[in-house]
PAKOL-594756 format. One record per atom (N, C-alpha, C): residue number from 1; chain; atom name; x, y, z. Coordinates in Angstrom, 1 decimal. Atoms other than C-alpha are relative to their C-alpha. Layout:
BEGIN
i/ch/at/u/v/w
NUM/A/CA/X/Y/Z
...
END
This chain:
BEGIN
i/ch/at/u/v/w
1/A/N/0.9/-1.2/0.0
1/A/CA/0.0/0.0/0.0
1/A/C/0.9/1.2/0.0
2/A/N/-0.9/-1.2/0.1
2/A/CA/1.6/3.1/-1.1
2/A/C/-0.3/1.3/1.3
3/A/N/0.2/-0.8/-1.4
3/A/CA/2.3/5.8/1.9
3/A/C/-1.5/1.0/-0.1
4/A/N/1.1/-1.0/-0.4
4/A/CA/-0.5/8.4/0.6
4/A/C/-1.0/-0.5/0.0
5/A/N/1.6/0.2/-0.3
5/A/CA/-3.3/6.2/0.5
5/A/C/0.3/-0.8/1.3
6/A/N/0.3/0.4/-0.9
6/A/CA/-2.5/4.7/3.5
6/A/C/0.1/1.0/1.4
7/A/N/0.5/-1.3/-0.7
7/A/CA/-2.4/8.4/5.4
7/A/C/-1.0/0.6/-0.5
8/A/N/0.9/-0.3/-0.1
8/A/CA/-5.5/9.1/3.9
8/A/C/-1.3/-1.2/0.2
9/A/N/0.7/0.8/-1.1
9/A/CA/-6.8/5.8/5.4
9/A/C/-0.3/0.4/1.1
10/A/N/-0.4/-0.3/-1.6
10/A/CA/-5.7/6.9/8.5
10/A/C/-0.9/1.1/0.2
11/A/N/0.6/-1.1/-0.5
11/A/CA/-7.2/10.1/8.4
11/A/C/-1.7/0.1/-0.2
12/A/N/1.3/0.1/0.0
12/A/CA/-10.4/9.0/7.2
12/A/C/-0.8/-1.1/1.5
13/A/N/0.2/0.9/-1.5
13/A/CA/-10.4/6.4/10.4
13/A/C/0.1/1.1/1.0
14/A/N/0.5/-1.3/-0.6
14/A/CA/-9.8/9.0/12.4
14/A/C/-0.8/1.2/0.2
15/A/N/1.1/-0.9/0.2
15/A/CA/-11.9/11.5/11.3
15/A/C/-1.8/-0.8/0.8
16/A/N/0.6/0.7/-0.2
16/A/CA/-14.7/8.7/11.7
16/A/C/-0.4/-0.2/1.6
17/A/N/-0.6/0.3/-1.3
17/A/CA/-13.4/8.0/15.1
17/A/C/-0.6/0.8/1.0
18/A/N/0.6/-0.7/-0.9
18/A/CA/-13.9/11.1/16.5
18/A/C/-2.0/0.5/0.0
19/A/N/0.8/-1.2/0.3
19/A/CA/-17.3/12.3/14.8
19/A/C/-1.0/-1.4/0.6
20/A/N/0.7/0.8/-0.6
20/A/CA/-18.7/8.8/16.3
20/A/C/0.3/0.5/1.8
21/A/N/-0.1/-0.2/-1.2
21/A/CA/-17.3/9.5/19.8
21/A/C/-0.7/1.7/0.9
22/A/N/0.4/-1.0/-0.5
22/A/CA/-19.0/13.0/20.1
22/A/C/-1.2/-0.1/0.2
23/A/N/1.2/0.2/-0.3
23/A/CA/-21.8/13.3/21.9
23/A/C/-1.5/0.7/-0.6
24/A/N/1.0/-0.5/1.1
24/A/CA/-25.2/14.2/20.2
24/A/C/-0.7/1.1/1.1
25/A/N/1.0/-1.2/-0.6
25/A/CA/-26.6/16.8/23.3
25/A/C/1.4/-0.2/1.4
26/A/N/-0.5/0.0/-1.2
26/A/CA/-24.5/17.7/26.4
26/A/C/-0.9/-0.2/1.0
27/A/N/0.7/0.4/-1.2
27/A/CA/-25.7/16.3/29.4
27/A/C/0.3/0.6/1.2
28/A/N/-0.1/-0.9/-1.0
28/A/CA/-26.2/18.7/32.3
28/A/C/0.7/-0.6/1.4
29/A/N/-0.9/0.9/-1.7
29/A/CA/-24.1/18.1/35.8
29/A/C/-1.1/0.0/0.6
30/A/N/1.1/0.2/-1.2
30/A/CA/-26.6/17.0/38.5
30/A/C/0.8/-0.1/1.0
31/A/N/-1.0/0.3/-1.1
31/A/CA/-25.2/17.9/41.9
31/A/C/-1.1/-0.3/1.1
32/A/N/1.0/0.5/-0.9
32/A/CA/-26.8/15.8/44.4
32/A/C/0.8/0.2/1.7
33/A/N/-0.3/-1.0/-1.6
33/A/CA/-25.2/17.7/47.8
33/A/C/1.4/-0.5/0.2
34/A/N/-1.5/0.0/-0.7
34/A/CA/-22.1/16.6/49.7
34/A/C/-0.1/-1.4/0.7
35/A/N/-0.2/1.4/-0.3
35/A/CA/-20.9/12.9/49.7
35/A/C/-0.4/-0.1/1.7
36/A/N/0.2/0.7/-1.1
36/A/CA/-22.2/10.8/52.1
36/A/C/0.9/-1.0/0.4
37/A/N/-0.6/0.7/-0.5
37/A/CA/-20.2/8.8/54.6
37/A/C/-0.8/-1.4/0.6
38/A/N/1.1/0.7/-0.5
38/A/CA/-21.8/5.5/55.5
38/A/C/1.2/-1.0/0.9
39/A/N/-0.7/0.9/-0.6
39/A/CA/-19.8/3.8/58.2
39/A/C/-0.2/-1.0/0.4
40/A/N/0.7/1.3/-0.2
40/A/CA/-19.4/0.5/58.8
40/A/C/-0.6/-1.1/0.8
41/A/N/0.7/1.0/-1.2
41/A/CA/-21.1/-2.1/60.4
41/A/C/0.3/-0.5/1.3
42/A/N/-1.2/0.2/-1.2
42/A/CA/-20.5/-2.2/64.0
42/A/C/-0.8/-1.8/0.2
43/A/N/-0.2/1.3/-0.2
43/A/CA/-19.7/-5.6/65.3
43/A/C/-0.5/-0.2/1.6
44/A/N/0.1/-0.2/-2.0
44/A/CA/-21.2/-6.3/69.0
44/A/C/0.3/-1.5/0.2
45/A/N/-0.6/1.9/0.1
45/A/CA/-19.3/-9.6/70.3
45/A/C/-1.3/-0.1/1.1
46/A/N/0.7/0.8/-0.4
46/A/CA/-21.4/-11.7/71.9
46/A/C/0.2/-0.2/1.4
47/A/N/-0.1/-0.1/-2.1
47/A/CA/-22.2/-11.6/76.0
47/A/C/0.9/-1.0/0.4
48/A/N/-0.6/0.6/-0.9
48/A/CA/-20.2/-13.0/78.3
48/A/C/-0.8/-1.3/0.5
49/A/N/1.3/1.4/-0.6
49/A/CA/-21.5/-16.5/79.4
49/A/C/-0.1/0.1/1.5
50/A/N/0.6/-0.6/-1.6
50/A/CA/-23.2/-16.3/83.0
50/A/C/1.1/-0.4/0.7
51/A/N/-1.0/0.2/-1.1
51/A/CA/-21.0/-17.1/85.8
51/A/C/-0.8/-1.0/1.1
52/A/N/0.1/0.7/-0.5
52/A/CA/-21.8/-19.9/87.5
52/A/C/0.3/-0.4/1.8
53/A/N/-0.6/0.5/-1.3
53/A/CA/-21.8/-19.8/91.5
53/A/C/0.3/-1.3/0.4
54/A/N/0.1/1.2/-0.3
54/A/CA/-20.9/-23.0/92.6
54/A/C/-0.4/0.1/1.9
55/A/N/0.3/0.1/-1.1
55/A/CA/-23.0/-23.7/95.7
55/A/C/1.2/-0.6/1.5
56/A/N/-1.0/-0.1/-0.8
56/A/CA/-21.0/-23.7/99.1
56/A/C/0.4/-1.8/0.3
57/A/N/-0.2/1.4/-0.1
57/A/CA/-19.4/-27.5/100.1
57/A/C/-1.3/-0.2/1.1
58/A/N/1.4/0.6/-0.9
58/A/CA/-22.2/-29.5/102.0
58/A/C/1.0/-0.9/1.1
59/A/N/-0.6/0.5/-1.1
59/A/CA/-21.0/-30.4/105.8
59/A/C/-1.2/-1.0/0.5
60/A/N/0.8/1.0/-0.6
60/A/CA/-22.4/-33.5/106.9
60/A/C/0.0/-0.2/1.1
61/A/N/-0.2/-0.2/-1.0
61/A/CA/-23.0/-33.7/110.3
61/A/C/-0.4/-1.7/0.3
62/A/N/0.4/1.4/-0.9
62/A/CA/-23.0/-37.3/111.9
62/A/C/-0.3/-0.1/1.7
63/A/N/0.0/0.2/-1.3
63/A/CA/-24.3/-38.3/115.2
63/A/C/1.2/-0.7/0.5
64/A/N/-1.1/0.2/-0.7
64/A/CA/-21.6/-39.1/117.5
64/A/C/-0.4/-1.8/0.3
65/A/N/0.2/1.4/-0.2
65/A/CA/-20.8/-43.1/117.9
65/A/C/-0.6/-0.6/1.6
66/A/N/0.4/0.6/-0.9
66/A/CA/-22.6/-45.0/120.5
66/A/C/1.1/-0.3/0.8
67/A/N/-0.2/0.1/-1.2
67/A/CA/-21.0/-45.6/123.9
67/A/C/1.0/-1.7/-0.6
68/A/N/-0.8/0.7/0.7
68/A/CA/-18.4/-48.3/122.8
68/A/C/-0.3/-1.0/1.3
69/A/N/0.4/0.4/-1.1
69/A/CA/-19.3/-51.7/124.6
69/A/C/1.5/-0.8/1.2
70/A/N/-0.9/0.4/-1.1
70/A/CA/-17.1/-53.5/127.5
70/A/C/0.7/-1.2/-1.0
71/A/N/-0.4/0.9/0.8
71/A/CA/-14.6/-55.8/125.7
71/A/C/1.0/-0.7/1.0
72/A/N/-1.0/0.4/-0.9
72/A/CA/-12.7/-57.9/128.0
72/A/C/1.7/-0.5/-0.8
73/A/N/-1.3/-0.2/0.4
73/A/CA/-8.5/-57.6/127.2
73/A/C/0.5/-1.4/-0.1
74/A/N/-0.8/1.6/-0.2
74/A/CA/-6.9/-61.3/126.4
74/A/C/1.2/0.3/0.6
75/A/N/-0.9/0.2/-0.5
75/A/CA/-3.9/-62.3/127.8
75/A/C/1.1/0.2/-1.1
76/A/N/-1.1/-0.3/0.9
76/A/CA/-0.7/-60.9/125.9
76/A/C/0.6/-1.4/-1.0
77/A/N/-0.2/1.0/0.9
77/A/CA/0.7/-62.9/123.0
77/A/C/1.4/0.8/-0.2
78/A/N/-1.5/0.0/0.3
78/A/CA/4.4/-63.1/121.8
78/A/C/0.0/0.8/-1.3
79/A/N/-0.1/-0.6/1.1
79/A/CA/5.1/-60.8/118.7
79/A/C/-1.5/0.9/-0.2
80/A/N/1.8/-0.7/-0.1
80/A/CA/1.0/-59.0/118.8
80/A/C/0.1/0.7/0.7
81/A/N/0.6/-1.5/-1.0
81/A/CA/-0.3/-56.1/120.2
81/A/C/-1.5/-0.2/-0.4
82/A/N/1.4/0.7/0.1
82/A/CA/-3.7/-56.3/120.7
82/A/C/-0.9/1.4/-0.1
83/A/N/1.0/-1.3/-0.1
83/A/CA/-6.0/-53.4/119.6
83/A/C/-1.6/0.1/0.0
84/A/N/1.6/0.4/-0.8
84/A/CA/-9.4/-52.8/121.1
84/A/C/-1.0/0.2/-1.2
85/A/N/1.1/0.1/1.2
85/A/CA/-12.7/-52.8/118.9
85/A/C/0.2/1.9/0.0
86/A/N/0.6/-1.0/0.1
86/A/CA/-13.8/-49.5/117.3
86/A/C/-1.2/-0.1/-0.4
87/A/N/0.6/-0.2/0.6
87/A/CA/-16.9/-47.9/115.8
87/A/C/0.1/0.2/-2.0
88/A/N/0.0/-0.7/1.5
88/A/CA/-17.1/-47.6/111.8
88/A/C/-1.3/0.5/-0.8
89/A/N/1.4/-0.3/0.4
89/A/CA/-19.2/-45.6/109.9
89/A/C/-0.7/-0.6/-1.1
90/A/N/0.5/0.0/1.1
90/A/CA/-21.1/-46.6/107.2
90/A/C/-1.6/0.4/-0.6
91/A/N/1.2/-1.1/0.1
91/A/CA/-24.5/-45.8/105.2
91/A/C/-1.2/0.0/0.9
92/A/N/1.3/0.4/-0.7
92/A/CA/-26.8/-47.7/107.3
92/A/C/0.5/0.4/1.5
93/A/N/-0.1/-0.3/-1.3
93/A/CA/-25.1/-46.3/110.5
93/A/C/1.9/-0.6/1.0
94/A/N/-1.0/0.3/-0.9
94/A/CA/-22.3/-47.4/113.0
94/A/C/-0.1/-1.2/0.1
95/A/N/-0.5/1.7/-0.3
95/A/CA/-20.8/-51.0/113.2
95/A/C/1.3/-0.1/1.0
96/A/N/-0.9/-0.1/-1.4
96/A/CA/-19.1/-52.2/116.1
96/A/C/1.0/-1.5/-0.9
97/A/N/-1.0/1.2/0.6
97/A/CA/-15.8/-54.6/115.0
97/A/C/0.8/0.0/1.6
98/A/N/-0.9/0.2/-1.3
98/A/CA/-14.0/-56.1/118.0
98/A/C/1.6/0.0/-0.3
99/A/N/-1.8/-0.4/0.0
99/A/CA/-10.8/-55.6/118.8
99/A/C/1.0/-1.5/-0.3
100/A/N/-1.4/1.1/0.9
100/A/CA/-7.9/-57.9/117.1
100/A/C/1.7/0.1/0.6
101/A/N/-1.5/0.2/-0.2
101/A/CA/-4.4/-59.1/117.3
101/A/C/0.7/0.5/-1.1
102/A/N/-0.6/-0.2/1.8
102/A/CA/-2.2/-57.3/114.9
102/A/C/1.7/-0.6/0.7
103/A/N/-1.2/0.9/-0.3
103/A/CA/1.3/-58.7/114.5
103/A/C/1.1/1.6/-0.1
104/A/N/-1.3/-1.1/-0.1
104/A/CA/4.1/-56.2/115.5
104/A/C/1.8/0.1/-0.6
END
């Protein structure tokens, strides 16, 4: 393509170019006041979970053991010590166990 018909290609594309890009009415500014700021979303965390007193410890109060009964003492043994009965507690109450030989 020889240079002058391909600068008055050019210039007819251009010409083209612009007479498409111009607008056919000017469109009026519309001023709608003074930007709005819209801030954002507040975040609320989530409550605290309740607090839990824990009720105070429970004191059990037991009645005091029965009057422990009369146990007569055997006669000493070689290597034993001889210890007397006690009371024990348990759910149904106080149990009496007699007194034993333990080995020393």
């Amino acid at each position: 393509m020889p240079d002058s018909v391909r600068w008055k290609f050019l210039a007819v594309a251009f010409a083209a170019t612009m007479l498409s890009a111009a607008p056919a009415e000017a469109r009026p500014w519309i001023y709608a006041g003074p930007p709005v700021v819209v801030p954002p979303p507040v975040v609320v965390a989530p409550p605290p979970p309740p607090v839990v007193i824990a009720p105070p410890p429970v004191t059990i109060i037991r009645p005091p053991p029965p009057v422990p009964p009369y146990e007569m003492v055997p006669l000493p043994r070689r290597g034993y010590v001889w210890e007397p009965g006690r009371w024990f507690w348990t759910p149904r109450g106080y149990i009496w166990r007699r007194g034993w030989w333990r080995r020393w």
